[in-house]
N, C-alpha and C positions, 0 to 999 in steps of 0.2 A: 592769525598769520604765523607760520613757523620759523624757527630760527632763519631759515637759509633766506625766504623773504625779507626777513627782519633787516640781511648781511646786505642784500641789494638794494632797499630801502637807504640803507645808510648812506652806498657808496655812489646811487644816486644826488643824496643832499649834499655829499663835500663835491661831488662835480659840481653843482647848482651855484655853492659856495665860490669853487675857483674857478669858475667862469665870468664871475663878478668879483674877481678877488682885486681888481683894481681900484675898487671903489671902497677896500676895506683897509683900514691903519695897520690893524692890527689882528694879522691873519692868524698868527698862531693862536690866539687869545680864542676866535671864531674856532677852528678845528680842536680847541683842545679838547673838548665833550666828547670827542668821538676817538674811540678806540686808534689804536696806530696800525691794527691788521686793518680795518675798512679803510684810514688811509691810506693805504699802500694799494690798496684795489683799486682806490678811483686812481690813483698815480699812475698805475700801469695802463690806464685806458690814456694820457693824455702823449702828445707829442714830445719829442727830446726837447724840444727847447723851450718850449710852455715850462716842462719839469724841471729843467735846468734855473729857468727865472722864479718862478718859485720854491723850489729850495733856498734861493738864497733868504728869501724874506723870511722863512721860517727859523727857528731858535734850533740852535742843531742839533739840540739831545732830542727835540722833535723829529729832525731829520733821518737821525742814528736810531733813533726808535721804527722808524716806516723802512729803514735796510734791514731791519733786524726780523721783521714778517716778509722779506721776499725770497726766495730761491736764489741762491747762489751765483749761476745762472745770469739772470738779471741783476741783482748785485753788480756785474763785473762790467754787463753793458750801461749798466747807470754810471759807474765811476770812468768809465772808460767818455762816456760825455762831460764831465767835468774837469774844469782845473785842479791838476795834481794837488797845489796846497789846500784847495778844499773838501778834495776826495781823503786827502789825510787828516785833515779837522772832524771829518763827519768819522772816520773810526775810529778815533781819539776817542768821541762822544759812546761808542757802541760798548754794551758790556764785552767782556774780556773774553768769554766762550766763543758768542758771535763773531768779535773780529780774529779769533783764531782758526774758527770755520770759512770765515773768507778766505783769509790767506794762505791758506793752507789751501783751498779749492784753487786758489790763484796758481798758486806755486804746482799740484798736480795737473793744470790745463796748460803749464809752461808758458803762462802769459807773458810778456815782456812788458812789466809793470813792478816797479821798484819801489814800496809803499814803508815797508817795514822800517826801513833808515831814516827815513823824513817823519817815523811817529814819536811822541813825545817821550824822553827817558824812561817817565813813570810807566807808561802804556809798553812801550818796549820790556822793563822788567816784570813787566805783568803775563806777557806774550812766552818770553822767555821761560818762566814758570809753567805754564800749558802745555807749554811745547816739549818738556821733560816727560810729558804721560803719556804711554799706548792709547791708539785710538779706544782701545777699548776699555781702558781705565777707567776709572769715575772720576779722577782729578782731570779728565781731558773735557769735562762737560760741567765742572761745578763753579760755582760766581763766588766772586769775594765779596759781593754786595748785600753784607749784612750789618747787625747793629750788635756792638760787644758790650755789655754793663758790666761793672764791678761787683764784686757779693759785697763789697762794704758800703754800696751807696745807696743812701735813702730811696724811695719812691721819688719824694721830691725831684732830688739831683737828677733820677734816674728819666724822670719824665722832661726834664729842661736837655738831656741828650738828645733824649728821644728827637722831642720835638725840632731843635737844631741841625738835626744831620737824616731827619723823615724825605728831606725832599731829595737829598742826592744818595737815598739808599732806595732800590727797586723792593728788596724784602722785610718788612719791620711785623709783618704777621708773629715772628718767633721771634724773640731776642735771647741772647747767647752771653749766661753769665762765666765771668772769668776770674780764676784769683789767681794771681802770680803766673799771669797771662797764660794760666791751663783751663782747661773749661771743665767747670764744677757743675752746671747746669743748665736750663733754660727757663725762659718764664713768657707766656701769651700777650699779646698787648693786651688785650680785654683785663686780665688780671692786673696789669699795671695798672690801668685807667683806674680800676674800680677799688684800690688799695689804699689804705691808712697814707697820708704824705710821710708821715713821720718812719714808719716801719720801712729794715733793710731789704734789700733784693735777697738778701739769703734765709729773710724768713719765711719768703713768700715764691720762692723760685721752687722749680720741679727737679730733682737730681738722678729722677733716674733716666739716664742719657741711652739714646739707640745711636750709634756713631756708626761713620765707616771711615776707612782709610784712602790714602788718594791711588792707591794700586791697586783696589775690589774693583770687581768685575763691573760694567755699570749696570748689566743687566739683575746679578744679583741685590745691585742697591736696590734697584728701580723694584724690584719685588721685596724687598725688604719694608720698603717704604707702604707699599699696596696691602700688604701683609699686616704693617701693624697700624695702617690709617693715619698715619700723618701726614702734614703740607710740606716736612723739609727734614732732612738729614745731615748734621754738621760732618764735617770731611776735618777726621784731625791729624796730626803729624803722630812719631811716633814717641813725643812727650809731652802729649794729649793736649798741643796747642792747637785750637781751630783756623785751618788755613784756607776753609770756602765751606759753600754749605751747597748742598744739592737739591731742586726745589720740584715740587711736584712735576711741573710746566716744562723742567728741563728732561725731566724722566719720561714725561709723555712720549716724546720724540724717541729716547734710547727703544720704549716698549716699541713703539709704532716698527723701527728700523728691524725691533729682532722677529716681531712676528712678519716681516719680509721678506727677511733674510729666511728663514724657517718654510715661509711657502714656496720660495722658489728653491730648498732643497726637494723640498716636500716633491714639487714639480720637475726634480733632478737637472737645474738647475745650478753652472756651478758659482753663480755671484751672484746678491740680491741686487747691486746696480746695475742698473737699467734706463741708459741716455736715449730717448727714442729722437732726439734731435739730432744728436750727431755718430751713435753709434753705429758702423757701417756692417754690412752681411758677414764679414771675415771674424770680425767679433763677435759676432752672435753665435757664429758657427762653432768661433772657440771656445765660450762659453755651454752651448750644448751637447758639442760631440764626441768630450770625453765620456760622459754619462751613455749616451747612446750606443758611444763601442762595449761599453762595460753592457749593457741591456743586450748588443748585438751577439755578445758571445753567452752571453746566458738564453738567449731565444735558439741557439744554435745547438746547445743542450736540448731544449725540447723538440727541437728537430732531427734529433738524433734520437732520443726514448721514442720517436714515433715510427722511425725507421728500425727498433728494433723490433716491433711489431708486424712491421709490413709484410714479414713472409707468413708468420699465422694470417694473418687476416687475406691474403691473398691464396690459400694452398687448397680451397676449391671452392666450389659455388656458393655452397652454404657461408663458408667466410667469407666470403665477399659480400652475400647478403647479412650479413653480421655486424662489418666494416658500412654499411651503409646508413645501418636502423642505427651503427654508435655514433656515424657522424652527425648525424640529427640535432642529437643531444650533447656533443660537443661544445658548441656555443657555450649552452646554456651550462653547465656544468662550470666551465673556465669562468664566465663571467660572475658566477654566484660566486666560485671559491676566491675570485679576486678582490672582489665588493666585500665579502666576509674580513679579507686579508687586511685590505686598507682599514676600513671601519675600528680593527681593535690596535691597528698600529697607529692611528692617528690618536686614538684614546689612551694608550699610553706612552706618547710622544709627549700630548699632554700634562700625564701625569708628573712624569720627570722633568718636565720644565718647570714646574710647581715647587720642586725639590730641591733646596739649598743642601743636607747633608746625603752623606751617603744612607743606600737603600739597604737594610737589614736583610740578611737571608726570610725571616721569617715572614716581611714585609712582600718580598719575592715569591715566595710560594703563598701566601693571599692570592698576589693580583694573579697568579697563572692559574689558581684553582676556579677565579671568578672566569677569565676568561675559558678557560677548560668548561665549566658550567655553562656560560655565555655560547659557545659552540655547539655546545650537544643537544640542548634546547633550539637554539635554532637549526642545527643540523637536523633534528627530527621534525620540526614543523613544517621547515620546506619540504623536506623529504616525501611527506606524506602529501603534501600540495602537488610537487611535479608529481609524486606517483600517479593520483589522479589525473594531470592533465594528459601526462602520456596513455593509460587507460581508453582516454574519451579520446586522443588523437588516433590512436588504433581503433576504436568502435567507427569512428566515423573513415576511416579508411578502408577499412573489411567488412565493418556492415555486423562484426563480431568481437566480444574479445576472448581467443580462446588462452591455451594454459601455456604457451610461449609470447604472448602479449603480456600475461600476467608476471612470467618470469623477466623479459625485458625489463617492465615498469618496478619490478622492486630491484632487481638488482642497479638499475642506473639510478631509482631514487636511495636507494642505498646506500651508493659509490658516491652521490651527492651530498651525501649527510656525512659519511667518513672525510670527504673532501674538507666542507665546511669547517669539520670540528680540526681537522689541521692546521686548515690556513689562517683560523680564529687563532690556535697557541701561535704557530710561525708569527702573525703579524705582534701578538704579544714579547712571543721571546726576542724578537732581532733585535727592535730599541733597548732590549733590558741588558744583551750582550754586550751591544754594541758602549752602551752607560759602564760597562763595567772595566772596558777594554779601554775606555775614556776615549772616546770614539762618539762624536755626537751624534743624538738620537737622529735626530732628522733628515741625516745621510741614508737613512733606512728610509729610503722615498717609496710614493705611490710606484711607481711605474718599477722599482727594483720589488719590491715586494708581490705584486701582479705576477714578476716573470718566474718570482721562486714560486708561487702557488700555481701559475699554470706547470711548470714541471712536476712537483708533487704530486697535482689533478691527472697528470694525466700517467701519470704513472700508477698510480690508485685505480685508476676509472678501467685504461686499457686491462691492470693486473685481472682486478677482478671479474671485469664482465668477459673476458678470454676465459678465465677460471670455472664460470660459472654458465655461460652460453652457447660459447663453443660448442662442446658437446651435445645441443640441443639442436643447434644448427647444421650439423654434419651427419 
């Protein structure tokens, strides 16, 4: 059975469980075995007021944990079923990121729900702190829910914290030693477990520290962190006091939103958010049709490089039969050079997303020699493929292929391969410009990179086979 089975499995048994949950004392006791994402899945299958009498029975850091796996969204209509003083109890109970993400979703849907006031001082100044960092900061997504040791205290001591404050801390994987409340280093539980009682935390602790600050980017954490394989990253001030740590599972989420955000530039696209419940046509539209005027007048270019054409191709019969056998191959032409185009700009969209410092000149002329290489090789592979198929489309059309069939098929496969090996560099150079000009890569979308390689193509394509045809034809 595969995970996803596994996920329905579960949220099968806690239904099973709260449908007899009146026959049971002690419900939370029953559900603790089971993750807080599966129960939050059978929760959303039951009725408001089933859900409503059973929240109460349950422990409400159990509660605040099954808000903490649902969408926003729902979040709002779950509290919006409840009594105010204990929709304010259960985010009391919620870590500090989560209930920042609420209310902050509260607050941009303009709900008329006044939560913040009626939460507990402590929780208030915890909010307050959060609420100081750009969304796109790493101090807007990191938890103060760690565990801090002393560098002067035994194993022993260290293990009698430990164990005392394990249950009201979500992360004790890493502990975070301090001395004169700066952090000197970290040490594994595993290594505390298995350590001398007697020996200090600073003989046995690790110091060399990977840190970020609460103003880094979170995206650059969340690669930091993937980068050098660890579960957490301490967030310290700017007198290396530890004031939250960033944990793998929060990072998930920052990666997930940027490779989003990234597709639907990718897809020219101007927001990665996307409400399909309540976002109406005027918003979609406003979010699309910046992009599309900017496409509109670049298609409007290639519509003009073909009207300069028009009179060669129309100035007698032979051009017009010239204009015919090149629109054949049109299609095919634009759509190889466009697939070429995307292909090396997604791969080096990629690459720069990889890259925390700046790109060396030297570093830049690498990847545009690979890509340059990467074009010409396939520029002449296909080349010599279409040449063929055009060949065998004239034999089977004429019954022959004589020495203007032969000139057709090398110079369109030709004009195909120069094409290619263009919109191979174009697709490479625009992200590398555009990186340089600090201009994100990914604004160099599919659909804007297509309309600069169909212009180039067909400027190539018309140049040369005018160049080279023409005269064959008249």
């Amino acid at each position: 059975m595969d995970f996803e089975d596994n996920g329905f499995e579960f949220k099968d048994q806690i239904l099973t469980i709260l449908s007899r949950s009146e026959e049971i004392d002690n419900l939370g006791k029953e559900l603790n075995e089971f993750h807080p994402y599966d129960i939050s899945k059978a929760f959303m299958e039951l009725e408001d007021s089933t859900r409503k009498l059973l929240f109460h029975r349950l422990p409400l850091t159990m509660v605040a944990n099954i808000f903490e796996h649902i969408e926003s969204e729902v979040q709002i209509e779950w509290i919006k079923a409840l009594e105010i003083t204990f929709a304010v109890q259960i985010i009391d109970h919620m870590e500090t990121d989560d209930a920042v993400d609420l209310l902050q979703y509260i607050e941009d849907q303009e709900e008329d729900i006044d939560l913040v006031n009626l939460l507990s001082p402590k929780k208030r100044a915890e909010l307050k702190k959060y609420w100081s960092y750009e969304d796109h900061e790493i101090g807007s997504v990191m938890s103060n829910s760690f565990i801090e040791l002393s560098i002067s205290m035994t194993v022993k001591e260290a293990m009698k914290k430990v164990t005392s404050v394990a249950g009201q801390t979500d992360y004790i994987s890493i502990l975070y030693v301090v001395e004169k409340h700066k952090l000197v280093g970290y040490l594994k539980l595993k290594e505390l477990i298995i350590a001398r009682a007697l020996q200090t935390i600073g003989d046995i602790m690790e110091s060399r520290l990977i840190t970020a600050y609460p103003q880094d980017d979170k995206e650059d954490v969340a690669q930091r962190l993937a980068e050098y394989g660890i579960s957490s990253i301490p967030i310290i001030d700017s007198e290396h006091h530890i004031i939250g740590v960033a944990t793998h599972d929060d990072l998930i989420d920052v990666i997930s939103e940027s490779k989003s955000e990234d597709y639907t530039k990718f897809a020219a696209l101007s927001s990665a958010e996307i409400d399909f419940e309540s976002e109406g046509i005027m918003a979609s539209i406003k979010k699309r049709l910046p992009w599309l005027s900017i496409l509109l007048g670049l298609s409007i270019v290639t519509s003009f490089i073909l009207s300069l054409f028009e009179g060669q191709l129309s100035s007698s019969a032979g051009a017009m039969r010239l204009a015919a056998s090149l629109a054949i191959y049109l299609p095919l032409i634009l759509d190889m050079s466009g697939n070429t185009g995307t292909q090396s700009l997604a791969v080096m969209i990629r690459y720069l997303s990889s890259q925390h410092e700046k790109i060396s000149r030297k570093e830049i002329y690498r990847h545009m020699r690979r890509e340059l290489g990467t074009g010409v090789v396939q520029g002449i592979i296909l080349g010599i493929v279409i040449c063929g198929i055009i060949l065998v489309t004239q034999w089977i059309s004429k019954g022959a292929i004589d020495h203007l069939s032969w000139m057709t098929a090398l110079v369109t496969s030709g004009s195909i391969c120069i094409a290619l090996i263009v919109s191979t560099v174009m697709g490479a150079f625009i992200p590398l410009f555009m990186d340089k000009v600090h201009i994100d890569p990914a604004v160099a979308s599919g659909p804007f990179i297509t309309t600069i390689s169909d212009i180039i193509t067909l400027t190539l394509y018309y140049s040369i086979s005018l160049a080279l045809l023409l005269p064959l034809y008249t």
